[in-house]
N, C-alpha and C positions, 0 to 999 in steps of 0.2 A: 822600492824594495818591499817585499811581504816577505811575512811567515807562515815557509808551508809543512804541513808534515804529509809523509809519503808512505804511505802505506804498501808493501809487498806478500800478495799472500803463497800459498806454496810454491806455486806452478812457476810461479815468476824467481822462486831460488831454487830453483830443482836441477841443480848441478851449477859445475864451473861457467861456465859460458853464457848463460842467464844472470848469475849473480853477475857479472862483467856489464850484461845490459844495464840491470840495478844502476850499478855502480856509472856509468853513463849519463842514465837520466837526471840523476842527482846530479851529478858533474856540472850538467845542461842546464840545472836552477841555480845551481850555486856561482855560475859564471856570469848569468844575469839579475845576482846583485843581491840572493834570495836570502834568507836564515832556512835551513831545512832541519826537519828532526826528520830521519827514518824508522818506521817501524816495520819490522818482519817478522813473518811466521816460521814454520820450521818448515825444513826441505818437504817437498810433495810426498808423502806416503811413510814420512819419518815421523808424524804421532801416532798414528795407527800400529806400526811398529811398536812402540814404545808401550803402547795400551796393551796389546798381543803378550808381550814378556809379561805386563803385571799379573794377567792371565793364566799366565803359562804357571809362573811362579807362586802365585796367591790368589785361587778366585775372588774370594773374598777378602780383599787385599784393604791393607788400613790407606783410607784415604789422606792422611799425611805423605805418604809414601809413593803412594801414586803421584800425586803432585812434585815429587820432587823428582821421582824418574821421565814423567811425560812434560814439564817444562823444561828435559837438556835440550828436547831439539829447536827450539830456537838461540841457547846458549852460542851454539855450533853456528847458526845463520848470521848472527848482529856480528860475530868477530869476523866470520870470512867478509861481509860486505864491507864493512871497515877497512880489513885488509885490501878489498879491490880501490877502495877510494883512496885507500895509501897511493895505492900504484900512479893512479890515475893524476899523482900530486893534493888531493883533496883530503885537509887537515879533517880527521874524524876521529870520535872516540865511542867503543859502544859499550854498552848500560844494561842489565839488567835489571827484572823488575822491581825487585828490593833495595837496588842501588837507587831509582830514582827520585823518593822512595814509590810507585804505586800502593797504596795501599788502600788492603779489602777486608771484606768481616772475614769470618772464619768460615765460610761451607765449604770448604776442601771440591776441587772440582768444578764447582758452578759458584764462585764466588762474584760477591757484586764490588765495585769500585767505591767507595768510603772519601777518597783523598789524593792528593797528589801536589804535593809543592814544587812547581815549576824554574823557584828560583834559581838552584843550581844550573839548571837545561839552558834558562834563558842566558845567563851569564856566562857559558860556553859559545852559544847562537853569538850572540853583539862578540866574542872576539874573535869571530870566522870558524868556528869549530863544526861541523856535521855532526850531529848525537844519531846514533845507530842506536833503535830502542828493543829490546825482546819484547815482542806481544805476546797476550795470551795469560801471562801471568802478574803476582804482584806479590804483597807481603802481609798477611796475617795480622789480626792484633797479638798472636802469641811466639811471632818474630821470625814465623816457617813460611815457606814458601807457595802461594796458592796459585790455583789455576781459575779461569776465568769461561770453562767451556768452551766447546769445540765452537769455534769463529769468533772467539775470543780477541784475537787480535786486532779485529774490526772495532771491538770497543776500545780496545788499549788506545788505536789512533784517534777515534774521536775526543775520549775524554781526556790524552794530551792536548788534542788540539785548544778542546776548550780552556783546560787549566793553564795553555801558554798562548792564551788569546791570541791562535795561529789565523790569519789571513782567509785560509782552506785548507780542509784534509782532501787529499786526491787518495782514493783507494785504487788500485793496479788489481789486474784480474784477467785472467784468463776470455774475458768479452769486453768490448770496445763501446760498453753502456749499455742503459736499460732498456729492453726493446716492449713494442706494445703486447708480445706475445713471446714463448719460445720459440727461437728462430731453427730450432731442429725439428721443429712443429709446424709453424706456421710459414713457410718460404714467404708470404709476403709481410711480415712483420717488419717493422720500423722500429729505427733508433728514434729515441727522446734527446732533444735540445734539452728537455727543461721539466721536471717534475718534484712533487711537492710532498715536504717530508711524509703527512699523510696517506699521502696515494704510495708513497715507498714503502710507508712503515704495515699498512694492508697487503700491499705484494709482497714484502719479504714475510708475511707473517703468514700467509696464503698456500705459499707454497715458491714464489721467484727466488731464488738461489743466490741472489748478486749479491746481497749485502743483510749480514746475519742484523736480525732485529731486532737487538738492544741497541745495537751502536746506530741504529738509525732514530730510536727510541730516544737515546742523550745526543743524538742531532737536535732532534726535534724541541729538546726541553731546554738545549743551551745556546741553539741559535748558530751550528756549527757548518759551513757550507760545506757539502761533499761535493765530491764528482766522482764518477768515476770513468775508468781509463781503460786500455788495454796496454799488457807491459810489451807487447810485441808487436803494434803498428800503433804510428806517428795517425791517431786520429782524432778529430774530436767525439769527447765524452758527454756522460748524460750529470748535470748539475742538478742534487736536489736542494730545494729553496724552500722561502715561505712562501707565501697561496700568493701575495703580491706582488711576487716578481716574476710573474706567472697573467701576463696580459691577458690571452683569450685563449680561456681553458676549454676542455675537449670535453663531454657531459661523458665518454669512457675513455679510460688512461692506456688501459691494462685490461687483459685478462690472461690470467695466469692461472694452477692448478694443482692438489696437492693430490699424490697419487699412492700415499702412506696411510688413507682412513682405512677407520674400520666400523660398522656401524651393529647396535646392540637393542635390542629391541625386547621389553619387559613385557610378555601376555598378560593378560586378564589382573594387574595389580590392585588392591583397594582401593577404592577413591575416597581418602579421607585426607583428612590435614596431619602433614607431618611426615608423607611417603614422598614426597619428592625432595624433601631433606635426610631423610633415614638412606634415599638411593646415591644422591650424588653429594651427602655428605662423606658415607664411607669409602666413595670414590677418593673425595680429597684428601682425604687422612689418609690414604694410602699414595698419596701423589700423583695420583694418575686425571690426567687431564681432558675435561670433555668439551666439546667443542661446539656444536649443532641438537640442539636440543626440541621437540616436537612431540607433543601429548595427545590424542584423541579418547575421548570420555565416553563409554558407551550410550545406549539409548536410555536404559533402565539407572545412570547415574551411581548404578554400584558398582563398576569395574572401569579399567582405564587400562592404553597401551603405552605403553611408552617410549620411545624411541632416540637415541642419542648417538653420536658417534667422538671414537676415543683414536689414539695413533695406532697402530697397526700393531706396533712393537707393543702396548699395551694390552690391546684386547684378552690373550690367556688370563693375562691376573686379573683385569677387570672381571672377568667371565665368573674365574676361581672365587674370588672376593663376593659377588652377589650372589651367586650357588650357595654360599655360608650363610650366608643375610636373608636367604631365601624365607624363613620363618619369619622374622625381625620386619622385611617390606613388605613379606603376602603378596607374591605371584603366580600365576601356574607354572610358568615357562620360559626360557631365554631363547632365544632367535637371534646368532650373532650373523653377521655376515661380511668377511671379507672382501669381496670381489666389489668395491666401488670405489667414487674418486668424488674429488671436492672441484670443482668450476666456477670460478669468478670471476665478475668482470668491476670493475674500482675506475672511480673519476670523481673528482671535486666537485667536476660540472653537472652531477648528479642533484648535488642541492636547491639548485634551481632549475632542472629540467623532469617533466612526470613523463610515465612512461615507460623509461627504463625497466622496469620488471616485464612490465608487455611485451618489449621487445625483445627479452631474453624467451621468455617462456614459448613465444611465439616461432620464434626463429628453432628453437630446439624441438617444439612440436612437429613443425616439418621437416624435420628429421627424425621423427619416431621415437626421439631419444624421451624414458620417462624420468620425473621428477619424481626423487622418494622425500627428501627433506630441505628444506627454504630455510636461512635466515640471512637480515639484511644488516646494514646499519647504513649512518648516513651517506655513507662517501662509499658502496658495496653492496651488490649482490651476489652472493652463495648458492647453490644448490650441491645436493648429492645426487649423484649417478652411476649407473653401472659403469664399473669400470672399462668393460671392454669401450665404450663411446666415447672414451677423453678426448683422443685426438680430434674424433670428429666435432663433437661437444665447441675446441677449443678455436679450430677453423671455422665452423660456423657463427662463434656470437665474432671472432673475429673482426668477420665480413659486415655480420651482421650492425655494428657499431661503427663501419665507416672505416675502420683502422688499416684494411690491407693497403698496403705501399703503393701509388698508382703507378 
């Protein structure tokens, strides 16, 4: 017998007849002997909804409020899929986030996980019961209702799982696991047997879609086995682990790609000590995030360019925000430029093999495609490019790493 929790994200409650599969699968672990917690998200296209009315009603809406109107739609989810496990004769009760208790700091919106006493949960599990959980949300220290950011529910399941020292969290998902590329991209890409929180937690944070990056984050730090699934074929999925249960690793895992940069470019700045804290301090303090960062220092050592890129959604206020500062960092000029994209390729087996940068730069050489900005780390290489070249960019190192499906 394990303890698993099950994770449901929209697509997989997006009507009657879906929640019924839900309600099946679970059926299908609980017949074979299992404790299940479920967690679900809210119907597909019903938080957006709900964000749309705060909008509508209060642009500038008090973030208590918001929390309390965009966490109904998983209220609605945890009772219908309980209800299907009624039918289906399967004893369940579902939970809200305050109920059990989840509880988080106070950021209204993007709030982080604090806490979770498992006791209760667990002593429904040992007497046959299903716990149907709402993701996404939790409880405040000041007793209101918070939310947990959009793919939030991905962390609700992790960090039940770990607080009820679950067996494994299966996440369910609209894709049947983690492939070495987007398979709407790359027709020969392959599904992964087996990848490593690391190499996950760089592709979800890269730009791969499958599994939002904190909750692969408190995988990583609490030792929580994912997998993940498809809710709508019987296949196997992709299991992230640690590096050791991971026999003989690939020197590329992945190459994936984020197609939301933007890139900002400082002319002729000072070169003195203190201008690259005056530039991407008042970034921070405005919360806006930079990513790729690249400096070249003139000949004469009194001027410098400097170059970085921010989310796309960002760029206007970044732009706004150093137009202000323009006196304060001493530049001539801004160069933003939207039209690029972020390309990477991530493997463990990176650490002990050289090269890797050669044979990305090489392989994108012949194909004409230029490099404007580099950064690595150990287990990743990054480049930016013009955006119209992702596709090709992403079939190329693809190939190029050995990865396409033979």
């Amino acid at each position: 017998m394990a303890r698993l929790v099950m994770k449901f994200g929209g697509t997989s409650v997006a009507g009657a007849e879906r929640i019924r599969n839900v309600a099946t699968r679970v059926k299908r672990e609980v017949d074979a002997g299992h404790e299940v917690v479920v967690v679900v998200s809210a119907m597909a296209g019903e938080t957006n909804r709900l964000v749309d009315l705060c909008r509508q009603i209060a642009p500038l809406h008090d973030a208590q409020e918001y929390d309390t109107v965009v966490a109904a739609g998983e209220q609605v989810t945890v009772g219908l899929v309980a209800l299907a496990l009624h039918e289906l004769g399967v004893p369940a009760r579902s939970w809200l986030g305050w109920q059990v208790a989840i509880r988080t700091d106070g950021v209204h919106g993007s709030a982080r996980i604090d806490d979770i006493d498992g006791a209760m949960l667990i002593e429904r599990l040992k007497a046959g019961q299903v716990a149907v959980v709402a993701g996404f949300q939790g409880l405040g220290p000041d007793g209101r209702v918070t939310t947990l950011g959009r793919g939030g529910s991905d962390t609700s399941a992790v960090a039940l799982a770990a607080a009820l020292k679950a067996d494994r969290c299966d996440i369910y998902t609209d894709v049947d696991g983690v492939y070495t590329a987007d398979p709407r991209i790359v027709t020969a890409a392959r599904k992964l047997d087996r990848i490593t929180y690391e190499e996950m937690l760089e592709l979800a944070s890269l730009g791969a879609k499958v599994l939002q990056t904190r909750s692969v984050e408190m995988a990583m730090n609490h030792r929580v086995r994912l997998q993940v699934l498809s809710s709508f074929e019987d296949k196997p999925g992709t299991l992230v682990v640690d590096e050791d249960e991971i026999v003989e690793k690939q020197i590329v895992s992945g190459v994936t790609y984020a197609p939301d940069e933007a890139k900002i470019t400082l002319l002729r700045v000072a070169d003195r000590p203190g201008v690259a804290a005056a530039i991407f301090g008042s970034l921070a303090d405005a919360n806006v995030n930079v990513d790729m960062i690249v400096q070249n220092t003139a000949d004469d050592g009194k001027a410098t360019d400097v170059t970085f890129t921010v989310s796309r959604a960002d760029l206007d206020r970044a732009l706004a925000l150093l137009e202000s500062k323009r006196a304060e960092i001493g530049f001539a000029r801004l160069s933003p430029d939207r039209n690029v994209a972020k390309v990477s390729v991530v493997g463990v087996g990176m650490r002990s093999h050289a090269g890797v940068a050669r044979t990305m730069f090489q392989a994108l050489a012949g194909k004409n495609i230029n490099i404007q900005v580099i950064s690595t780390s150990e287990i990743k290489v990054s480049v930016l490019i013009a955006a119209d070249y992702t596709e090709l960019a992403v079939r190329t190192l693809h190939a190029a790493f050995g990865l396409d499906a033979a």
